[in-house]
LUMTOR-448025 format. One line per 3 residues: number of its first residue (from 1); for each residue x, y, z of N, C-alpha, C. Coordinates in Angstrom, 1 decimal, decimal comma, padded with zeros to 4 digits. Example, Ala and Ser with C-alpha at 12.3 -4.5 7.8 and 13.67 -1.06 7.14 Angstrom:
# LUMTOR-448025
1> 013,2:-005,7:007,8:012,3:-004,5:007,8:013,2:-003,3:007,8; 012,8:-002,2:007,1:013,7:-001,1:007,1:012,9:000,0:007,9 .
# end
This chain:
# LUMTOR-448025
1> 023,6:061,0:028,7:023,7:062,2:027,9:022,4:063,0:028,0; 022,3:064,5:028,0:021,7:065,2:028,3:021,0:065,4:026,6; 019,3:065,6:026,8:019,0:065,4:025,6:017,5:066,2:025,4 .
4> 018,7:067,4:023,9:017,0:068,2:024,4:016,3:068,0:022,4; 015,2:068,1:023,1:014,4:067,6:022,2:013,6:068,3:021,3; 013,7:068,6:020,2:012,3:069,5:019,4:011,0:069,1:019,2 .
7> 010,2:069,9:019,6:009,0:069,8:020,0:008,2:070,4:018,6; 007,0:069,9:018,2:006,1:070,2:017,1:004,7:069,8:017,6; 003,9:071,2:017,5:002,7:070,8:018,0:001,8:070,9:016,8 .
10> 001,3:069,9:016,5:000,5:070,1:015,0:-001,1:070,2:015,5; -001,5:071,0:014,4:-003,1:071,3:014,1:-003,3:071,8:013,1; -004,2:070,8:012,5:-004,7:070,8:011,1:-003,4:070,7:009,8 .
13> -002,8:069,9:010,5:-001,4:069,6:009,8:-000,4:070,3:009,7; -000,6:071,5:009,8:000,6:072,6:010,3:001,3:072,7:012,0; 002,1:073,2:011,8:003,1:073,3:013,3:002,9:074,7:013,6 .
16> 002,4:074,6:014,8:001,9:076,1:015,7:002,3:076,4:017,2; 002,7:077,7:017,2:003,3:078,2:018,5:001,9:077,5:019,4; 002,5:076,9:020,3:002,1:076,5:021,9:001,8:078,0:022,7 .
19> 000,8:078,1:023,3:000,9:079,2:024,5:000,1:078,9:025,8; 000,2:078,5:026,7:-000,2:077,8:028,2:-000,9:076,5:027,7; -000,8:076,5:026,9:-002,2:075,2:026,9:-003,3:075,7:026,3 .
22> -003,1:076,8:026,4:-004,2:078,0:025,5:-004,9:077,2:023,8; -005,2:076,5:023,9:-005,2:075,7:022,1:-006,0:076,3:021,1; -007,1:077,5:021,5:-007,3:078,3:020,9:-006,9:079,1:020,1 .
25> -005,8:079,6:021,0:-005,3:080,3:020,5:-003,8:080,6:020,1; -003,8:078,9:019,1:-002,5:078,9:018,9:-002,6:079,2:017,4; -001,2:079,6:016,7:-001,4:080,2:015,5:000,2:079,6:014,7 .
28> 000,3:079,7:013,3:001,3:078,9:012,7:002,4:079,5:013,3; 003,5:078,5:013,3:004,7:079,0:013,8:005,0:080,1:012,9; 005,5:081,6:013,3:006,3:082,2:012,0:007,4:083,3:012,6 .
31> 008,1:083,6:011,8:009,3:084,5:012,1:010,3:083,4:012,7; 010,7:082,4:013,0:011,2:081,2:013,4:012,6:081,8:012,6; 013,5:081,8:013,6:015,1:081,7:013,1:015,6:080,0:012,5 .
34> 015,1:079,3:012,6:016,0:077,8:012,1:014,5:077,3:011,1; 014,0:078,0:010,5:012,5:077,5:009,0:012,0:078,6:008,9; 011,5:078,5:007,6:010,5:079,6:007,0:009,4:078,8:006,7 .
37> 008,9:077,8:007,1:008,0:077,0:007,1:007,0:076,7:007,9; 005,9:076,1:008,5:005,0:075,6:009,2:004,7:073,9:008,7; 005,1:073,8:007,5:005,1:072,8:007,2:005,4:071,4:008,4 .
40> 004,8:069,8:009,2:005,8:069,3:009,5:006,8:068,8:008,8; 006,8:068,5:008,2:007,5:067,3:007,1:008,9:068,4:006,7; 008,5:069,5:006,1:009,7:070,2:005,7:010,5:070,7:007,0 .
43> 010,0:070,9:007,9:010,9:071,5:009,5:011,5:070,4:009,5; 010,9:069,2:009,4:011,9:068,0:010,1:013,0:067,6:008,5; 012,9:067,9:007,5:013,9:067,7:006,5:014,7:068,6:006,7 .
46> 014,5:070,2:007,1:015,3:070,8:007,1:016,5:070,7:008,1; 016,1:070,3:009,0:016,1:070,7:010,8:017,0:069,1:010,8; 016,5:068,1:010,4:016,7:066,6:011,0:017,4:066,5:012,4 .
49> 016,1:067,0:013,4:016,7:066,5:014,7:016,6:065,0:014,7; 017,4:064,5:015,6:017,7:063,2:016,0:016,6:062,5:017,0; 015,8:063,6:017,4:014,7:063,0:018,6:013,3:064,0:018,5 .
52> 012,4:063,8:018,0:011,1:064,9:017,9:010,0:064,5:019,1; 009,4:065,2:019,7:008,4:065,3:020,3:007,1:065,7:019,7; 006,1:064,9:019,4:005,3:065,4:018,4:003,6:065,5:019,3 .
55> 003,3:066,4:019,6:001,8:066,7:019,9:000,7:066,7:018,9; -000,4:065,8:019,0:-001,3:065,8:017,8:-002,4:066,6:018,5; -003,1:068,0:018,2:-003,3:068,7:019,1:-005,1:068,3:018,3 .
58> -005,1:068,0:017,2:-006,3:067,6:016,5:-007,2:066,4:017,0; -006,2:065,2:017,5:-006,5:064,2:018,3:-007,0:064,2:019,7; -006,0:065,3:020,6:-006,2:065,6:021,6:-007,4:066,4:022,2 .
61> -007,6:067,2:021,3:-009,0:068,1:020,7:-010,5:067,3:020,3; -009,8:066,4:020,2:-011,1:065,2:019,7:-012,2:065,7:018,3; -011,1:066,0:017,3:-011,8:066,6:015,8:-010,5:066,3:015,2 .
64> -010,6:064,9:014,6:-009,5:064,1:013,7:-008,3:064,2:014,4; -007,3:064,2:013,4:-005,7:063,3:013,7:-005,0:063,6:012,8; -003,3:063,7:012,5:-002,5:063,5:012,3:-002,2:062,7:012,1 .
67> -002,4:061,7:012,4:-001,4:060,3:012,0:-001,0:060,0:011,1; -001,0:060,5:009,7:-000,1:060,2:008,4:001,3:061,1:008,6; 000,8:062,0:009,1:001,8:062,7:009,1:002,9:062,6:010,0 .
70> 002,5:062,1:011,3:003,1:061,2:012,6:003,7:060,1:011,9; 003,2:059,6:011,1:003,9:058,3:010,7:004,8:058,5:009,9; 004,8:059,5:008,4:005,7:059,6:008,0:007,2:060,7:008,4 .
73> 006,8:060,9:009,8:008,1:061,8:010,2:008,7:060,9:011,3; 008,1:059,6:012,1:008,9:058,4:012,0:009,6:058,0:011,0; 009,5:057,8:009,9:010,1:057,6:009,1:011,3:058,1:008,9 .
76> 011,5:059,3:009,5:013,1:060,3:009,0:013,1:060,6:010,4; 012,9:059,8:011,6:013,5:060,3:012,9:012,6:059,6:014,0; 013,4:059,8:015,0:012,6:058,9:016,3:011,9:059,7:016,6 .
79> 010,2:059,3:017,0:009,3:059,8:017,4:008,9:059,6:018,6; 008,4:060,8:019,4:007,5:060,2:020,8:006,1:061,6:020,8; 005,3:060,4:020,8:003,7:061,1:020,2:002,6:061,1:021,4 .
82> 002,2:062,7:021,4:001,3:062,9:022,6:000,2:063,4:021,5; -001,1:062,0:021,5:-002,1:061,9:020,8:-003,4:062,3:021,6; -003,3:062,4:022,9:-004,4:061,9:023,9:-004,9:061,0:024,4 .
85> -004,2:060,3:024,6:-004,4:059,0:025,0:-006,0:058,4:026,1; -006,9:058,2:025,9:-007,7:058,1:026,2:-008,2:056,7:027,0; -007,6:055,8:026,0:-008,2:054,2:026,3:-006,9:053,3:025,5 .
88> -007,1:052,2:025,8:-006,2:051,2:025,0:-005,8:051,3:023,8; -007,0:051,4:023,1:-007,5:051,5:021,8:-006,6:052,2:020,9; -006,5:053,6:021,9:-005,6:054,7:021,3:-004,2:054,8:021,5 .
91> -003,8:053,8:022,6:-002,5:053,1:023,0:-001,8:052,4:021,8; -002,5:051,8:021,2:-002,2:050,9:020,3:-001,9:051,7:019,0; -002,6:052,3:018,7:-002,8:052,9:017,4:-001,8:054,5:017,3 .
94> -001,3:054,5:018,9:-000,1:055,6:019,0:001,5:054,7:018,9; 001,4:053,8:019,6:002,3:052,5:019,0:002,8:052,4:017,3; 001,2:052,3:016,8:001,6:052,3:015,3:002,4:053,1:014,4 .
97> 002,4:054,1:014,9:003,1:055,6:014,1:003,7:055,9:014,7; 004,1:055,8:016,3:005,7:056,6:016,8:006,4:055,3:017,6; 007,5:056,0:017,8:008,4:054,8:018,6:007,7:055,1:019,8 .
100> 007,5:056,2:020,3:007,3:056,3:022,1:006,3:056,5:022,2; 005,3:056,4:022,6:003,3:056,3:023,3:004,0:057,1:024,7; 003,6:058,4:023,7:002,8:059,3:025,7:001,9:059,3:025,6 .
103> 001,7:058,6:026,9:000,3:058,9:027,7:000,2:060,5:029,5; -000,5:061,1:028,7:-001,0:062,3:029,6:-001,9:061,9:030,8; -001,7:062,7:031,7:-002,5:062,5:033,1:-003,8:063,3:032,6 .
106> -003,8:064,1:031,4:-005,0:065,3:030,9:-006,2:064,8:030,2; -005,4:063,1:030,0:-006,6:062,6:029,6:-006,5:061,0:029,8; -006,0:060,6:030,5:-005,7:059,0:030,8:-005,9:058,8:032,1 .
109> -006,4:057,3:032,4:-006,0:056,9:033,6:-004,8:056,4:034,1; -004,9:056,0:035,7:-003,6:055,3:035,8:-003,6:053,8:035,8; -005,1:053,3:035,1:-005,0:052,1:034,9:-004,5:052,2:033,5 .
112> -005,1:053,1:032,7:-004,4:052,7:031,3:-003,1:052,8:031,1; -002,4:053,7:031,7:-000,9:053,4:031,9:-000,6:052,2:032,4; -001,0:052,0:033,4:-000,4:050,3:033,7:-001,1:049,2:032,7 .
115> -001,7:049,2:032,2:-002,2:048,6:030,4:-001,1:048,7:029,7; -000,9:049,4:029,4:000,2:050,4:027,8:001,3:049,6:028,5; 002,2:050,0:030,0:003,3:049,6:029,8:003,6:048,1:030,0 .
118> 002,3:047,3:030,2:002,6:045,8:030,4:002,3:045,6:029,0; 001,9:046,3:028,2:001,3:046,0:026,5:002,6:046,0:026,0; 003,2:047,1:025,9:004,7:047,9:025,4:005,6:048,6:026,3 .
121> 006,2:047,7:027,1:007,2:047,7:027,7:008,2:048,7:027,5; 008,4:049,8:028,2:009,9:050,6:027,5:009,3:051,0:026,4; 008,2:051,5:026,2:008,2:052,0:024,8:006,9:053,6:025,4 .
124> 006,6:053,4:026,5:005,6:054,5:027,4:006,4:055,6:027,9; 006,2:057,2:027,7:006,5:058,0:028,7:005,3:058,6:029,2; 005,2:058,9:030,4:004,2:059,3:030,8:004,6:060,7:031,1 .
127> 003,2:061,6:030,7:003,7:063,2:030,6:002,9:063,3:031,8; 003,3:064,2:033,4:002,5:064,6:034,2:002,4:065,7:033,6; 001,0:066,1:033,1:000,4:067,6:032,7:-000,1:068,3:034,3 .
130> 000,6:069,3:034,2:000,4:070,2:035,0:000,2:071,9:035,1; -000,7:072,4:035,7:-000,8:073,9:035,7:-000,9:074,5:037,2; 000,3:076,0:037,3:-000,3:076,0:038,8:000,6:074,8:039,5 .
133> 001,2:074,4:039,4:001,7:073,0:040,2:000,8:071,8:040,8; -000,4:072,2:040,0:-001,2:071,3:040,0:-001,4:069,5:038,9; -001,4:068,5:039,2:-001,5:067,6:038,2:-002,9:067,4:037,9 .
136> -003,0:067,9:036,2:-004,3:067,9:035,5:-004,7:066,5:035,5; -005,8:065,9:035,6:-006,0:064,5:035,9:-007,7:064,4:036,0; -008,6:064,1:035,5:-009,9:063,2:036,2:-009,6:061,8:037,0 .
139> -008,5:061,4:037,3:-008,7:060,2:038,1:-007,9:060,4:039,2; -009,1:059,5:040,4:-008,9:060,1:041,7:-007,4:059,5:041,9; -007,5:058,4:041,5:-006,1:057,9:041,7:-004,5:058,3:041,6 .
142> -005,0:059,4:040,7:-004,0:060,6:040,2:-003,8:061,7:040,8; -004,8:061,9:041,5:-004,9:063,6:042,0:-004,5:063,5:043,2; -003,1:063,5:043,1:-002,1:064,0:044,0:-001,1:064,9:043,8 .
145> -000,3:064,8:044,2:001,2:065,7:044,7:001,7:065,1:043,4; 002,6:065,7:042,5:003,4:065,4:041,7:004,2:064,4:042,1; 004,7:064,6:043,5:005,8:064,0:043,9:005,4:062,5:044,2 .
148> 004,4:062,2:045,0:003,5:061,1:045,2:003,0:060,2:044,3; 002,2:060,7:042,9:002,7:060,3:041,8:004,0:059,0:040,8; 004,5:060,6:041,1:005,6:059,8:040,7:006,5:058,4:041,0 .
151> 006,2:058,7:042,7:006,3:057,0:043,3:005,5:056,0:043,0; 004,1:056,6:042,1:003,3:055,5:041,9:003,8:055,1:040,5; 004,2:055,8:039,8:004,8:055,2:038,1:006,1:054,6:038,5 .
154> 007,2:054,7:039,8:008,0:054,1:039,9:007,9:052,6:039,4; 006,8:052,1:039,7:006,4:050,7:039,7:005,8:050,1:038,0; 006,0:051,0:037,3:005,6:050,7:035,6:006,9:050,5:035,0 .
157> 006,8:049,7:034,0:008,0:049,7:033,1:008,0:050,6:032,2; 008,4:052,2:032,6:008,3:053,2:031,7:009,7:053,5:030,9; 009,4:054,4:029,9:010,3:054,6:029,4:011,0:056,2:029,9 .
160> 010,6:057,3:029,9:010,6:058,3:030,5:009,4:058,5:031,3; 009,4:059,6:032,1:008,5:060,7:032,7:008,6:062,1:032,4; 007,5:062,2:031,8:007,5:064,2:031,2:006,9:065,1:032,3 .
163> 007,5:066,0:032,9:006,8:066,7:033,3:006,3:068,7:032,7; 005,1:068,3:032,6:004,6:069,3:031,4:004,2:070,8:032,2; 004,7:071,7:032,2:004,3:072,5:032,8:003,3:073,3:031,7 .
166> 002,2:073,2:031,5:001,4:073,8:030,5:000,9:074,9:030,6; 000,9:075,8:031,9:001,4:076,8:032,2:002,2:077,9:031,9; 003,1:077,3:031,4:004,7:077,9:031,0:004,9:077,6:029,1 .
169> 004,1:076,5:029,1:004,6:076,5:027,5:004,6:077,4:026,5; 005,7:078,1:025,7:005,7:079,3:024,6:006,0:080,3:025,5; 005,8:080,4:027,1:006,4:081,8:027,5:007,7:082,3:028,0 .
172> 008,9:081,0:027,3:009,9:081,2:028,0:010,3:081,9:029,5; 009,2:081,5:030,1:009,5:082,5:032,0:010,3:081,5:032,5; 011,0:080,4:032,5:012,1:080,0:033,0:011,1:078,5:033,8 .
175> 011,9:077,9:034,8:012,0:076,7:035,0:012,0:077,1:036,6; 010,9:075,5:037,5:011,6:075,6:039,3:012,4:074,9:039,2; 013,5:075,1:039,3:015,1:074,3:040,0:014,6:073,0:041,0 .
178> 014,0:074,1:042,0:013,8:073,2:043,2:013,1:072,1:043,1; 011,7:072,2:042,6:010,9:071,1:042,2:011,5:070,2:041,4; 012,3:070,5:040,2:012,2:069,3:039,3:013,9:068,7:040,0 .
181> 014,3:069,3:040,8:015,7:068,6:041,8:014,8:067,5:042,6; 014,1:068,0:043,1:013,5:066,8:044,2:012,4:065,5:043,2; 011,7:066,3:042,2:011,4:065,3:041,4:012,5:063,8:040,8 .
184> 013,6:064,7:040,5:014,6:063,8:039,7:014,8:062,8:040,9; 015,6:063,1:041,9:015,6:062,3:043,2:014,6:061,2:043,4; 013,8:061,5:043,4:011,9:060,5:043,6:012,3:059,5:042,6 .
187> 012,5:060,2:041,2:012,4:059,2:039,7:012,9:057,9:039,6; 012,7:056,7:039,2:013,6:055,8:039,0:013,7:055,8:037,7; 012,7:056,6:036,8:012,8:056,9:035,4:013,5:057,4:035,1 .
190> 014,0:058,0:033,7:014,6:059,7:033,1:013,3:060,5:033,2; 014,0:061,5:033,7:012,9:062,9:033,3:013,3:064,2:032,0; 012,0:064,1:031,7:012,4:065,3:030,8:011,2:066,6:031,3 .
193> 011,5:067,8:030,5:011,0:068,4:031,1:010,2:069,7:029,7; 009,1:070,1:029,8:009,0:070,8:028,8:007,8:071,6:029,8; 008,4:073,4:029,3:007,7:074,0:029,3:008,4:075,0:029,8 .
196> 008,3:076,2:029,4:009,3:077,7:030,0:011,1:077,7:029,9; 011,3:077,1:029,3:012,7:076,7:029,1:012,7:078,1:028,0; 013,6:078,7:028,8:014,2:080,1:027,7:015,6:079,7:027,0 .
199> 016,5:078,9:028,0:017,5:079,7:026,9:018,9:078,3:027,6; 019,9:078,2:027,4:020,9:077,2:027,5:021,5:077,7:029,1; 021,3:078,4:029,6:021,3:078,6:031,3:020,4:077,5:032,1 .
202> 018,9:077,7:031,3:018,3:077,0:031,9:018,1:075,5:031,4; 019,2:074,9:030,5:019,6:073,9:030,3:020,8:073,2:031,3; 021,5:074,4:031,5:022,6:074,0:032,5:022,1:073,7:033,7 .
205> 020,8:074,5:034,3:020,0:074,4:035,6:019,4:073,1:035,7; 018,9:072,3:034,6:018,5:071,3:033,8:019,0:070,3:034,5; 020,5:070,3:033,8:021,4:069,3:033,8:021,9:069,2:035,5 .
208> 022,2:070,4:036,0:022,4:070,2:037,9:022,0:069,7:038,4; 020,0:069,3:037,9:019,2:069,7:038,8:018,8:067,8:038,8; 019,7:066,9:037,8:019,5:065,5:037,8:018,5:065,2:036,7 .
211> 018,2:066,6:036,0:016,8:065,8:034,8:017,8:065,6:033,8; 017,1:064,9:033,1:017,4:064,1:031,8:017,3:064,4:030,0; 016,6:065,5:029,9:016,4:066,0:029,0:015,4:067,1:029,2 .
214> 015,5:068,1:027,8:014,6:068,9:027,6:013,9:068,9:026,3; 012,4:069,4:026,8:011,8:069,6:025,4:011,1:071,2:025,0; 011,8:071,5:023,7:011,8:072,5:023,5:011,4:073,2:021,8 .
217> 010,4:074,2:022,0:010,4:074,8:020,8:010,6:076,1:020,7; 010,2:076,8:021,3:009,9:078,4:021,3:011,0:078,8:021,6; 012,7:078,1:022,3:013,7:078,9:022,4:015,1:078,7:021,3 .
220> 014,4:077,5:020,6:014,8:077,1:019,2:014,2:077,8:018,1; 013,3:078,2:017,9:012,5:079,2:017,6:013,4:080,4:017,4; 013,4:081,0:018,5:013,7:082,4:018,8:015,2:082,5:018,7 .
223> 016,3:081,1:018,7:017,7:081,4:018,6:018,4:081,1:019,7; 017,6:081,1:020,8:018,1:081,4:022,2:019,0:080,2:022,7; 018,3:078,8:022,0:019,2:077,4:021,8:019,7:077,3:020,8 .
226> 020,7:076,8:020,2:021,3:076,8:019,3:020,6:075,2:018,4; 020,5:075,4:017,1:019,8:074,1:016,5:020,6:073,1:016,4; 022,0:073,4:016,6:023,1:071,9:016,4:022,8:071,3:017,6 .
229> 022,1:071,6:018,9:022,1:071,3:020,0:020,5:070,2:020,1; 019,9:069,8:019,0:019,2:068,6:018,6:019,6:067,7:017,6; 020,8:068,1:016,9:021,1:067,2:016,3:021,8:065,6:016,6 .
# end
């Protein structure tokens, strides 16, 4: 089943519009058709999606954390948490508060992924962060072709593969068809997909194209997905 996912990117404990990756200049979510809130805790009481994607943008930033707050919204829903995963260390302690440990290519190796998923089996997605069609990465081992890549995580016991267009995130400009069709092909994983997703067309293009899910805020947000469509 096709499965799209709400997305919450927190800083300084509030939930704020995403824009390329831009983290400067991100600002509280507002005017949102499904909350009048920034709150996390109250979006996910009101909202109770079934599946959250939670970015700790504080963590990732490397000036504190979220994790109380990651933990208690486990509590009222399945969680999969992009902390920054940096080293083991932080593998573990992403374990502790969400059900799913993503680990990013923006800030991980591909050894530490192959750590995590022999650590926690089925409990890893790995987000290819990308800008440009480029995969963001400091390790040589990584800096490839997306597609090439992705034959190398074939071989982990992952739980998904994210492919992050960070690029595209908050500007609803739409999705490549082509790419994430030959992606899905490659995968032995599910793929999900987050970033430029405007509107339930390009969920249907989604679903043609062999991916697995979507992750989405900005077109839940704006109305353009309907919110029963995370429950």
């Amino acid at each position: 089943m096709f499965r799209i996912i709400f997305v919450l990117d927190i800083l300084n404990g509030i939930v704020v519009h995403a824009m390329r990756g831009e983290r400067a200049k991100y600002r509280p979510v507002e005017n949102s058709r499904i909350c009048d809130s920034s709150d996390p805790l109250e979006i996910i009481s009101r909202i109770g999606p079934s599946q959250v994607y939670i970015a700790d943008l504080d963590h990732i930033q490397g000036f504190g954390d979220n994790f109380e707050v990651i933990e208690q919204i486990s509590r009222k829903t399945n969680t999969m948490a992009d902390i920054g995963v940096k080293n083991i260390d932080d593998v573990r302690k992403c374990a502790g508060i969400a059900d799913t440990i993503i680990i990013g290519t923006e800030t991980a190796s591909l050894d530490i992924i192959e750590k995590a998923s022999i650590e926690f089996p089925g409990r890893v997605n790995v987000s290819i962060d990308m800008k440009n069609g480029i995969v963001l990465t400091t390790d040589m081992k990584m800096d490839a072709q997306p597609e090439k890549l992705i034959r190398k995580l074939n071989e982990f016991d992952l739980k998904d593969i994210i492919i992050l267009d960070l690029g595209k995130v908050g500007t609803s400009t739409g999705i490549n068809a082509d790419f994430l069709k030959e992606v899905a092909a490659i995968s032995t994983h599910k793929i999900l997909v987050g970033g430029g997703i405007k509107n339930l067309d390009d969920i249907v293009i989604l679903q043609e194209s062999g991916i697995d899910g979507a992750l989405v805020a900005t077109a839940l947000h704006n109305g353009k997905i309907p919110i029963e469509l995370i429950h």
